[in-house]
Every structure is written in C-alpha cells, then in structure tokens.
N, C-alpha and C positions, 0 to 999 in steps of 0.2 A: 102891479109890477114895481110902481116910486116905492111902495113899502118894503119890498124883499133887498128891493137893488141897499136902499137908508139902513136895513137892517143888515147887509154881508157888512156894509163899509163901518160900521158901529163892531162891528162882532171882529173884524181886521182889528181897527183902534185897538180894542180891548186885548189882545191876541199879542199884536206890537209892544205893547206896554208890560206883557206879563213874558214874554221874551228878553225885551231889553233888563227886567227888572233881576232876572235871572241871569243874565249876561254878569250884569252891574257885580251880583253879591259872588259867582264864580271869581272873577278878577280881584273883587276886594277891591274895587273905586271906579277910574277912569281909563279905558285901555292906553292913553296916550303916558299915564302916570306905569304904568307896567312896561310900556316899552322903552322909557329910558331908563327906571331901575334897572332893565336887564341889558340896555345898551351900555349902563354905566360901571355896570358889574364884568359884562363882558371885556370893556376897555383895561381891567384891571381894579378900577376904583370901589374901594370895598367902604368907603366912608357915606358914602348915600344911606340914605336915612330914606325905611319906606314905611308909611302909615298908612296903615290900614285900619276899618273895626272889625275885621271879618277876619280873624284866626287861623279858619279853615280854610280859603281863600287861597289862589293866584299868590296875588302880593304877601299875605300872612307867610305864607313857605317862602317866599321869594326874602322876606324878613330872617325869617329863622338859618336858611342858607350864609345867607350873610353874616348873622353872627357868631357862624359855626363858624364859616373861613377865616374871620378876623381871630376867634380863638386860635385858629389853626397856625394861623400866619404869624 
C-alpha cells in the first residue's frame, strides 16, 4: 500500500509540473507579468514594453496589439 500511495504522489509531481509547464509557454512567462501588461494597457499606457520568447503566446499577441495601437495612435 506505501508503494501505490509513493507512486500516485510521484505521478501528481509529474502531472503538476507538465500543467504548470504548459500554463508557462500559453502566457508566454509569468502570469503576474501578463496582468500588468494588460492592466497597463488597459489604463491607456501604450509604452509598456512586453517580452516574451513565445510568439504564439498570451503575451506575444499582447505584444503585437500594442504595436498595432501605437501605429494606430
């Protein structure tokens, strides 16, 4: 029974880690870095600068928005 119980909570870890790891590359970094890009965007500030490496990404679009609206603006 120590072996099954050792084995669910190893197999969770693993589980946690490839969730959060997939969270990570959706947002394109840190979610606390995605909610002030968009809190800062939302306030009007179009000068925020957001890096990301992920393109495809949360933040990448959240990137590309921005320097459309600054064309725009």
């Amino acid at each position: 029974m120590l072996i099954a119980t050792v084995l669910a909570v190893l197999i969770s870890i693993v589980v946690a880690i490839l969730i959060e790891k997939s969270l990570r590359l959706s947002l394109g970094g840190e979610p606390f870095e995605a909610e002030n890009a968009i809190s800062s965007m939302a306030d009007g500030d179009l000068s925020v600068r957001v890096q990301t490496s992920y393109e495809q990404s949360m933040l990448g679009s959240l990137d590309q928005m921005q320097h459309r609206l600054t064309d725009t603006v």
